[in-house]
MARTI-152154 format. One record per residue: chain; x, y negated, z negated of N, C-alpha, C, O in turn; residue number from 1. Coordinates in pm, 1 decimal, decimal comma. Layout:
! residues N
  voba       n.X       n.Y       n.Z      ca.X      ca.Y      ca.Z       c.X       c.Y       c.Z       o.X       o.Y       o.Z  rose
     A         X         Y         Z         X         Y         Z         X         Y         Z         X         Y         Z   NUM
...
//
This chain:
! residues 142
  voba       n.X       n.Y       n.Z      ca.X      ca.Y      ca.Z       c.X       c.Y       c.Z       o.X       o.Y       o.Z  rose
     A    -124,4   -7044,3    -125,4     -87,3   -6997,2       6,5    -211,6   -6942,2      75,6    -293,4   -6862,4      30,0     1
     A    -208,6   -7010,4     213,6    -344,7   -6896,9     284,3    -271,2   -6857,9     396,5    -192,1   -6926,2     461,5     2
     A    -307,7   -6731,4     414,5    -266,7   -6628,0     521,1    -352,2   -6670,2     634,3    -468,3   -6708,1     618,9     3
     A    -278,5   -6661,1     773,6    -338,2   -6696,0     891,3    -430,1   -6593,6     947,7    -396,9   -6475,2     942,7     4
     A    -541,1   -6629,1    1000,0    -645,8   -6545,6    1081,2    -565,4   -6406,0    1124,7    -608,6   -6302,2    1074,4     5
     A    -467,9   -6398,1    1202,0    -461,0   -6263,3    1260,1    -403,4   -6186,8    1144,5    -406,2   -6067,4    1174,0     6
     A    -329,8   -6214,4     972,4    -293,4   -6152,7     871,1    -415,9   -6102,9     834,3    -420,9   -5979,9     830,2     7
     A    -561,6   -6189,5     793,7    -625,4   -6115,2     790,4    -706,6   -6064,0     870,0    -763,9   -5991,7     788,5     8
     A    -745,9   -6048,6     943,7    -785,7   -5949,2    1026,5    -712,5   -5798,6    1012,7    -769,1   -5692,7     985,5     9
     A    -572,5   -5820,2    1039,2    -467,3   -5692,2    1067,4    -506,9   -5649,7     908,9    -560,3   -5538,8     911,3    10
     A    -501,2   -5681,3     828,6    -509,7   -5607,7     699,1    -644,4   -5523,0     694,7    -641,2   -5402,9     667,8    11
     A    -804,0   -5613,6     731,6    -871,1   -5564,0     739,0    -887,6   -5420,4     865,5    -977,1   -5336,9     852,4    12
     A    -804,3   -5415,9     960,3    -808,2   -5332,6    1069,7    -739,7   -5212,9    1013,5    -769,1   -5096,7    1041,8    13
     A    -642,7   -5252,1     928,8    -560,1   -5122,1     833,2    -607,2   -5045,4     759,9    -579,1   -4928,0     735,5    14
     A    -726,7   -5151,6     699,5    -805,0   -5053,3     558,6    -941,1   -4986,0     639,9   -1009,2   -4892,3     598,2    15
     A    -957,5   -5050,8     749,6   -1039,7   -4941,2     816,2   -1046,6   -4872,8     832,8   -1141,0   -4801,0     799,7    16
     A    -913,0   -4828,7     923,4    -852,8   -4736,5    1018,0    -767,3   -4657,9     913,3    -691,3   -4570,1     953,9    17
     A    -775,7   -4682,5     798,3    -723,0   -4565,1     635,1    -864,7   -4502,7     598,6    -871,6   -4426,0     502,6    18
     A    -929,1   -4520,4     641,0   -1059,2   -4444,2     579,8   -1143,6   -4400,4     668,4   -1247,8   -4343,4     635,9    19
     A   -1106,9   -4422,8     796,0   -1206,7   -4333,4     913,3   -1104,2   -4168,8     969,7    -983,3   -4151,3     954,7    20
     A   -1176,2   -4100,2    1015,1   -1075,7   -3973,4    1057,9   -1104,4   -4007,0    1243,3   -1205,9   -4062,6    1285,1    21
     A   -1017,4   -3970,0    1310,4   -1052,4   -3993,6    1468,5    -995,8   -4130,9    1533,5    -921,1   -4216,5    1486,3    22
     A   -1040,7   -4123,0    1622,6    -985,4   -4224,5    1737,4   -1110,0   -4373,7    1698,7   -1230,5   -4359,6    1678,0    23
     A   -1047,1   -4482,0    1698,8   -1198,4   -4611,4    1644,1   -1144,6   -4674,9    1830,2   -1047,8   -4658,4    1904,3    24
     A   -1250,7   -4735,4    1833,7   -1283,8   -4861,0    1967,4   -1241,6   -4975,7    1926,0   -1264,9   -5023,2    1814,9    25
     A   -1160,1   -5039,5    2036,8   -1183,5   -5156,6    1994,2   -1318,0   -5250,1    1960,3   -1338,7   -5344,3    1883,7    26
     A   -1393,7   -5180,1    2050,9   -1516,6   -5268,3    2049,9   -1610,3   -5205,6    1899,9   -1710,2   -5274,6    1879,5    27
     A   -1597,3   -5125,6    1829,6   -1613,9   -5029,4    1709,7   -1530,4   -5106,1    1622,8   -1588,3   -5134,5    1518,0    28
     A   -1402,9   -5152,7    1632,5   -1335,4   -5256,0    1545,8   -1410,6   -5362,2    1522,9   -1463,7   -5393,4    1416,3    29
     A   -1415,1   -5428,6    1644,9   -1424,3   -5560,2    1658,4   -1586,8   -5615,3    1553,2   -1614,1   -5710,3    1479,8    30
     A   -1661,7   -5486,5    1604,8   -1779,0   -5531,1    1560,9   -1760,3   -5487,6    1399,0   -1824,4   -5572,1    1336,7    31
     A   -1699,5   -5391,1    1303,0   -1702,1   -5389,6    1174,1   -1628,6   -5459,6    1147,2   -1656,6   -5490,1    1031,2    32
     A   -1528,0   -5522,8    1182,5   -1473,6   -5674,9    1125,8   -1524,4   -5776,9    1131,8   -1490,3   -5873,0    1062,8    33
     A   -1630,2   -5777,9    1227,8   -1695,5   -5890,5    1240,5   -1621,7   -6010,3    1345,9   -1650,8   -6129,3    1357,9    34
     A   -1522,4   -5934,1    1411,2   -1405,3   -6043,3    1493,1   -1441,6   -6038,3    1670,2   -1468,7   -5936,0    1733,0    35
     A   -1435,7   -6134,9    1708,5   -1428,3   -6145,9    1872,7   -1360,7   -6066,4    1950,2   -1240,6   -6084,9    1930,2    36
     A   -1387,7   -5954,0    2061,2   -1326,7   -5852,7    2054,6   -1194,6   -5877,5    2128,3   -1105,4   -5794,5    2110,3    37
     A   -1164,3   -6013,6    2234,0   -1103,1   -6019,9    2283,3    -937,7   -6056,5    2132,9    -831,2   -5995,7    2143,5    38
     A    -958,0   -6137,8    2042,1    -884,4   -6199,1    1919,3    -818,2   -6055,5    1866,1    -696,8   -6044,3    1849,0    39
     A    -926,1   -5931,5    1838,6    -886,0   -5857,9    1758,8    -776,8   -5759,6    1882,2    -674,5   -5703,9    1842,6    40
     A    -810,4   -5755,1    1991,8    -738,2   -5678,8    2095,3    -579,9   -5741,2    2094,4    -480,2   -5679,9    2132,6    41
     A    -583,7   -5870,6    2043,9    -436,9   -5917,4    2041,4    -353,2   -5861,0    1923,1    -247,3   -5798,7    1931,4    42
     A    -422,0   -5895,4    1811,5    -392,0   -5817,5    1711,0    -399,8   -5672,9    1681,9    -371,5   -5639,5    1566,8    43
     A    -438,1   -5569,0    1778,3    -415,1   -5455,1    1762,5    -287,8   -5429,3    1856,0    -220,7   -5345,5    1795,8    44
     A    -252,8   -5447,9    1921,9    -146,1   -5458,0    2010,4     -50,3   -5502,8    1951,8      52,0   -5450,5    1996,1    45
     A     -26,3   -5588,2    1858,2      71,9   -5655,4    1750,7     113,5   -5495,6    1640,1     208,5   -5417,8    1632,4    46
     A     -17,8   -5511,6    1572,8      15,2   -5347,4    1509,0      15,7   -5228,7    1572,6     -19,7   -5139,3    1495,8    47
     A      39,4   -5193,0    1674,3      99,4   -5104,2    1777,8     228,0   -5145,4    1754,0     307,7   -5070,2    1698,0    48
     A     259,2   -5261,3    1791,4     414,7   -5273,5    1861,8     472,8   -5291,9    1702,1     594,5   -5304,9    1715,1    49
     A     449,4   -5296,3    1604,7     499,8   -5246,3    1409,3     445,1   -5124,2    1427,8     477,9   -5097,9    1312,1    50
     A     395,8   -5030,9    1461,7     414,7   -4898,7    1439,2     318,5   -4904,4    1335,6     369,3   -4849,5    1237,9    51
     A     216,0   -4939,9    1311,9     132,9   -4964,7    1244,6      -3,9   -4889,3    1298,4     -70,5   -4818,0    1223,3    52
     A     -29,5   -4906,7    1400,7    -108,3   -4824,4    1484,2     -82,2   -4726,0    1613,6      22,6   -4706,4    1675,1    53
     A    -185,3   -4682,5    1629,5    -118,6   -4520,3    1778,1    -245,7   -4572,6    1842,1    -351,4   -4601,3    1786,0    54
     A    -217,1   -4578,5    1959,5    -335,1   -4636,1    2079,4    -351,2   -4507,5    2161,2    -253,7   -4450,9    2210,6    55
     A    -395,9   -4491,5    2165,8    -432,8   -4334,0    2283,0    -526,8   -4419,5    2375,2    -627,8   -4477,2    2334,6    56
     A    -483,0   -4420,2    2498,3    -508,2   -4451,7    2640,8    -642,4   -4413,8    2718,4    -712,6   -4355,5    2635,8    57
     A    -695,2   -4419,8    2815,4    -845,6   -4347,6    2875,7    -947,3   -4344,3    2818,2    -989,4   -4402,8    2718,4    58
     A    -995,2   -4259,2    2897,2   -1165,2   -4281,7    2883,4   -1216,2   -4251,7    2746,0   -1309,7   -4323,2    2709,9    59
     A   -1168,7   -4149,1    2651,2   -1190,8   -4116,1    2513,0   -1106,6   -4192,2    2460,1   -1063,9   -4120,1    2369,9    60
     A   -1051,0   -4289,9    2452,5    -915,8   -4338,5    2393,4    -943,2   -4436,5    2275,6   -1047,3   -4411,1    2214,9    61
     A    -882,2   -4527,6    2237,2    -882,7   -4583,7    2074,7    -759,8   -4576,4    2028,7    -657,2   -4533,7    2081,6    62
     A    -789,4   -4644,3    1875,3    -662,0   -4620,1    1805,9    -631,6   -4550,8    1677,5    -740,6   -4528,1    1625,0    63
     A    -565,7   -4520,6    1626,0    -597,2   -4462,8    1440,6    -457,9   -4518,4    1389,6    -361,6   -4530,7    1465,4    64
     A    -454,9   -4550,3    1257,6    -355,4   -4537,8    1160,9    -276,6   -4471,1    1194,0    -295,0   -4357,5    1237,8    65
     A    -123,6   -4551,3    1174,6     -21,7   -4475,3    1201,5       5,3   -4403,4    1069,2     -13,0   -4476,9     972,1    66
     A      53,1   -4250,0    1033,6     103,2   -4218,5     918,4     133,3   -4313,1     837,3      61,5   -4329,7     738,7    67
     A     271,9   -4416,3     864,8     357,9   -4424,5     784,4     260,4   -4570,6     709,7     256,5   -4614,6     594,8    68
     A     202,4   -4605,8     817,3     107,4   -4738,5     773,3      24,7   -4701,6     630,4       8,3   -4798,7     556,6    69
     A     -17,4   -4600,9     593,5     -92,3   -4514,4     470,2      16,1   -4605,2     361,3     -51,9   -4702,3     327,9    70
     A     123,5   -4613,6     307,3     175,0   -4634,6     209,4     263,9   -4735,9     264,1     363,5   -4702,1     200,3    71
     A     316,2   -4866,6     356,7     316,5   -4933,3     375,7     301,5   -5040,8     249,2     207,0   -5038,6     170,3    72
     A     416,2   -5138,5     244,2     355,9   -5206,2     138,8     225,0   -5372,9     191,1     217,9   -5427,6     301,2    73
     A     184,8   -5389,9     126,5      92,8   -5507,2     132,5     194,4   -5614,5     190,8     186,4   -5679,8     294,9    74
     A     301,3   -5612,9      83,7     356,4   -5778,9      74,0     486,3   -5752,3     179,1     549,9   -5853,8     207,7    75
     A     529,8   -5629,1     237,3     584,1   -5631,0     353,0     510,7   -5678,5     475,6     527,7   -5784,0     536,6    76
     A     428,5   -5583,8     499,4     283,2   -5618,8     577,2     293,2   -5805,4     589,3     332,7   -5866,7     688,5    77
     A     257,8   -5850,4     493,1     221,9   -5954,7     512,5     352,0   -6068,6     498,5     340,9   -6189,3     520,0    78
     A     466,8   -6003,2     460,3     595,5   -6104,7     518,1     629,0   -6058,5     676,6     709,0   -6133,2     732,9    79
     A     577,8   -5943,6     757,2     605,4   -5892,0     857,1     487,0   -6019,0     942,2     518,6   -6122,3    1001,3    80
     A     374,8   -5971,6     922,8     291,6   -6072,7    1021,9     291,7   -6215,9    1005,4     293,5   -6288,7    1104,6    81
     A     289,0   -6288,8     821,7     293,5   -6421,6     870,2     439,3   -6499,1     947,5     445,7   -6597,4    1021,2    82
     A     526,5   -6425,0     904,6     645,8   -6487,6     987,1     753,2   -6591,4     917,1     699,8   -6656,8     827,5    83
     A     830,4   -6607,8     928,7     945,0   -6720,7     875,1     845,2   -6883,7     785,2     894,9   -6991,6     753,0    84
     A     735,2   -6848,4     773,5     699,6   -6997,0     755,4     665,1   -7017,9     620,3     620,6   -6922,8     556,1    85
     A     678,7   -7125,3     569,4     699,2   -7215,8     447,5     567,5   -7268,9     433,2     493,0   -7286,6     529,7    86
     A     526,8   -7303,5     275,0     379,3   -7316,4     232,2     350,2   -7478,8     332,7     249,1   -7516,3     392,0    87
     A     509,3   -7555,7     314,0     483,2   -7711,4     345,8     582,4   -7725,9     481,4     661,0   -7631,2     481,9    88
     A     595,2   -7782,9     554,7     674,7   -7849,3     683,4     739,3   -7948,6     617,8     671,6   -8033,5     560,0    89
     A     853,9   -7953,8     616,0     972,0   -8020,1     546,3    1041,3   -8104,6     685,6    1059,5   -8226,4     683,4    90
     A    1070,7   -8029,6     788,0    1124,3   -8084,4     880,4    1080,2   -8103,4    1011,6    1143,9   -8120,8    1115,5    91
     A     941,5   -8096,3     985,6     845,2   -8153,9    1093,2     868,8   -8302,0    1189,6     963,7   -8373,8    1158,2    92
     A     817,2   -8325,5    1256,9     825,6   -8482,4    1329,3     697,7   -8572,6    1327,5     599,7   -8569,2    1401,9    93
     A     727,0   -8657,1    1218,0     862,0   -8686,3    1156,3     906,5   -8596,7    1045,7     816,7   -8533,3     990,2    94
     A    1047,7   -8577,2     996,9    1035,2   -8542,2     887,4    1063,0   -8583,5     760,8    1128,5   -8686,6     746,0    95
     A    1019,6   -8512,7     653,8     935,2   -8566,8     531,8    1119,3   -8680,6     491,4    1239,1   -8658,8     509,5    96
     A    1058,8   -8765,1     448,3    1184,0   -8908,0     389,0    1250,3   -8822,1     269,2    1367,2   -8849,0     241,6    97
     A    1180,1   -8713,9     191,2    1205,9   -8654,3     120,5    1328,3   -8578,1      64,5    1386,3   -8579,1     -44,1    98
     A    1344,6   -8512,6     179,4    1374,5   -8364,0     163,5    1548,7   -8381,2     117,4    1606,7   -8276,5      88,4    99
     A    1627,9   -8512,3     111,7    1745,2   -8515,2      58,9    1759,1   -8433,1     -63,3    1831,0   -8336,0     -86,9   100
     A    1627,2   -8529,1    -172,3    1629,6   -8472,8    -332,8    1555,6   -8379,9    -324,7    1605,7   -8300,7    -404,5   101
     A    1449,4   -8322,2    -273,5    1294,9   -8284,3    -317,2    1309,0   -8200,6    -384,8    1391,0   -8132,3    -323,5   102
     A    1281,7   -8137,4    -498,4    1234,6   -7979,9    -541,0    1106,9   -7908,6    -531,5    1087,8   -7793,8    -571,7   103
     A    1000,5   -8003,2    -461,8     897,6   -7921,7    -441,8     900,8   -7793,3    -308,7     814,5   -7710,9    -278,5   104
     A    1025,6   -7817,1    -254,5    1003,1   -7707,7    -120,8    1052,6   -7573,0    -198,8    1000,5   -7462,4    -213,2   105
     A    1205,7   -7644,2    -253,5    1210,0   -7523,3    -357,2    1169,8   -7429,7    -462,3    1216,1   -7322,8    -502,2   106
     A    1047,7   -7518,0    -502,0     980,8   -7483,4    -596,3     872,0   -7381,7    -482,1     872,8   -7261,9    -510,4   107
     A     801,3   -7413,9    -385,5     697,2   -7365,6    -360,7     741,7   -7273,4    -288,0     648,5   -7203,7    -247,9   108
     A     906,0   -7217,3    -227,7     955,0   -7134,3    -173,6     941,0   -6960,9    -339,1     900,6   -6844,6    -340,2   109
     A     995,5   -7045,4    -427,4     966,0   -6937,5    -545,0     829,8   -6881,2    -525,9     799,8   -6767,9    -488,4   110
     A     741,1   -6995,9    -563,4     590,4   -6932,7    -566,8     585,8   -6862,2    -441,3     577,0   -6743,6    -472,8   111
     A     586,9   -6871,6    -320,3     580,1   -6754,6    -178,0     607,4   -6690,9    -215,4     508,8   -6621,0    -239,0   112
     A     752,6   -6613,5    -276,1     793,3   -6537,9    -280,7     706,7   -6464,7    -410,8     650,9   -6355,9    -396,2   113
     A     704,8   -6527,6    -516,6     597,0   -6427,6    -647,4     472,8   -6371,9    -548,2     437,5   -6254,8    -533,9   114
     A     423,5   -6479,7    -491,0     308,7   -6414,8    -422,7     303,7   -6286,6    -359,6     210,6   -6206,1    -355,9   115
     A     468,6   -6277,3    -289,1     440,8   -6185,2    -118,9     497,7   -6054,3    -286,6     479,6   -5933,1    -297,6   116
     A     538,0   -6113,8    -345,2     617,4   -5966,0    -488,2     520,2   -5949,1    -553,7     549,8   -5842,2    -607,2   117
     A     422,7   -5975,0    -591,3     273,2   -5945,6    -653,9     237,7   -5837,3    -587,4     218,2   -5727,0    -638,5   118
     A     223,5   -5878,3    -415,8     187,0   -5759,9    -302,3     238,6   -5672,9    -287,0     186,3   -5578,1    -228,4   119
     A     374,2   -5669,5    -338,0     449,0   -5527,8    -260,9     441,3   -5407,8    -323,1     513,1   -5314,0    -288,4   120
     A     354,7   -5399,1    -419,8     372,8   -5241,9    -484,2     255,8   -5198,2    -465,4     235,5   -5078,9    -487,9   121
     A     125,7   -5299,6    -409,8      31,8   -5281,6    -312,8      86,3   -5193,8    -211,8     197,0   -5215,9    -162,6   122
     A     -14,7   -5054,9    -164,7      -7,4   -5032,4     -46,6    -145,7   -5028,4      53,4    -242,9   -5069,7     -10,0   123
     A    -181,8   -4987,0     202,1    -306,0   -4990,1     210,0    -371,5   -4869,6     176,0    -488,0   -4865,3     215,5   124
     A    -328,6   -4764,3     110,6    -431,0   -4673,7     102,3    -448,7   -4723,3     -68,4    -558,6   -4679,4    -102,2   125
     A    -394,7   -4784,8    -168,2    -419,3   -4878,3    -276,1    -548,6   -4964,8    -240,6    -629,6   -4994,1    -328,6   126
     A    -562,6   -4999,4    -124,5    -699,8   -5092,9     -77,3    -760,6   -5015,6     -91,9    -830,5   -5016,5    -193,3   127
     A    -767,3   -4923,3     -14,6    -884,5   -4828,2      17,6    -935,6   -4779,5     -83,8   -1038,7   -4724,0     -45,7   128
     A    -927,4   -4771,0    -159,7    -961,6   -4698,0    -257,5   -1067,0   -4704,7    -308,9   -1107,2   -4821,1    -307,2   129
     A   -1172,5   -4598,9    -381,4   -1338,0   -4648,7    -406,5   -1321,2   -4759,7    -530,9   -1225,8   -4772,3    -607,7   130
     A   -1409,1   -4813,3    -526,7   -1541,4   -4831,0    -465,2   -1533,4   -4893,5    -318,3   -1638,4   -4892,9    -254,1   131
     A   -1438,6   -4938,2    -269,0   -1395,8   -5067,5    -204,8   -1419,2   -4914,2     -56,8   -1453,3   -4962,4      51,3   132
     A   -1408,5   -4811,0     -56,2   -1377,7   -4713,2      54,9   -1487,7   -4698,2     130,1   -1484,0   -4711,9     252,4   133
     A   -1638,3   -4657,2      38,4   -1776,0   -4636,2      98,1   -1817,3   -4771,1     126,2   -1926,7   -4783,1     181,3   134
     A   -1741,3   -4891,4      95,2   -1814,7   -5019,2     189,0   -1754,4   -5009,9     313,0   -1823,4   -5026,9     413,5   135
     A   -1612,5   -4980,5     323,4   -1552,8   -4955,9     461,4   -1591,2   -4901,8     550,2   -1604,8   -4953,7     661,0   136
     A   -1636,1   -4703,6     501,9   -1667,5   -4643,5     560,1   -1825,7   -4676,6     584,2   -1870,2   -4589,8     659,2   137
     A   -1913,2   -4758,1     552,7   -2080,6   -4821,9     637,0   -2056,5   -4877,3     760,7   -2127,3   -4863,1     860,4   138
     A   -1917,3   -4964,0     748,4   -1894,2   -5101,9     853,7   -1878,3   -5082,0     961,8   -1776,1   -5032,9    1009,8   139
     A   -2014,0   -5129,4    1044,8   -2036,9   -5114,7    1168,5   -2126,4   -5007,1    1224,4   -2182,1   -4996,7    1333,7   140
     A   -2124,2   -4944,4    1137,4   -2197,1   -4774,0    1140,5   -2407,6   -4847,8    1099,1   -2450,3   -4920,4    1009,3   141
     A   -2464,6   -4791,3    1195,6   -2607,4   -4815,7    1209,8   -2658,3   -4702,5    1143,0   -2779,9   -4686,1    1133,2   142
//
């Protein structure tokens, strides 16, 4: 399974924003993720609207970690952002001649699921955690 661009990003914006204290920039994001600032502005607005992040408005403004985001699980997180979708397109156009008998959708619906259950006892302050914390806390910082 690979997770789509804005899953990771948002994960990486989580374990940031778990290990800084204060208000971050987008443009302070954008550049320690290494992401285009306009891409990551979509995706912070996504974790706003999950309660995932607090945006404070104006001229000092930014965003920080929402509380509850601290212990959040991983594999919620990441059944929350990638969305309803399946490793394979079964009923695409055309769709697969297959899918009367197949057991591979069923089969690879199990494996999703071990995957996203591997994650869930993951949380992000579980990321954060050293050694993995003082690389966070450099990123972007001159």
């Amino acid at each position: 399974m690979r997770l789509n661009r804005s899953t990771d990003i948002s994960l990486r914006i989580l374990m940031l924003g778990a290990t800084r204290e204060g208000l971050l920039t987008i443009d302070e994001l954008a550049d320690a993720v290494a992401v285009p600032r306009h891409h990551l502005a979509k995706v912070v607005q996504r974790l706003q609207h999950l309660g995932l992040l607090e945006t404070v408005r104006g001229r000092s403004g930014g965003v920080r970690l929402a509380t509850a985001a601290r212990t959040a699980s991983v594999g919620g997180l990441v059944r929350e952002l990638e969305g309803e979708t399946e490793v394979v397109e079964c009923t695409g156009d055309p769709a697969c001649p297959l899918s009367q008998g197949c057991r591979l959708r069923g089969a690879l619906r199990r494996a999703q699921e071990a995957f996203y259950a591997t994650l869930d006892p993951i949380t992000i302050d579980d990321l954060t955690a050293p050694p993995v914390r003082q690389v966070l806390l450099s990123l972007g910082r001159s």
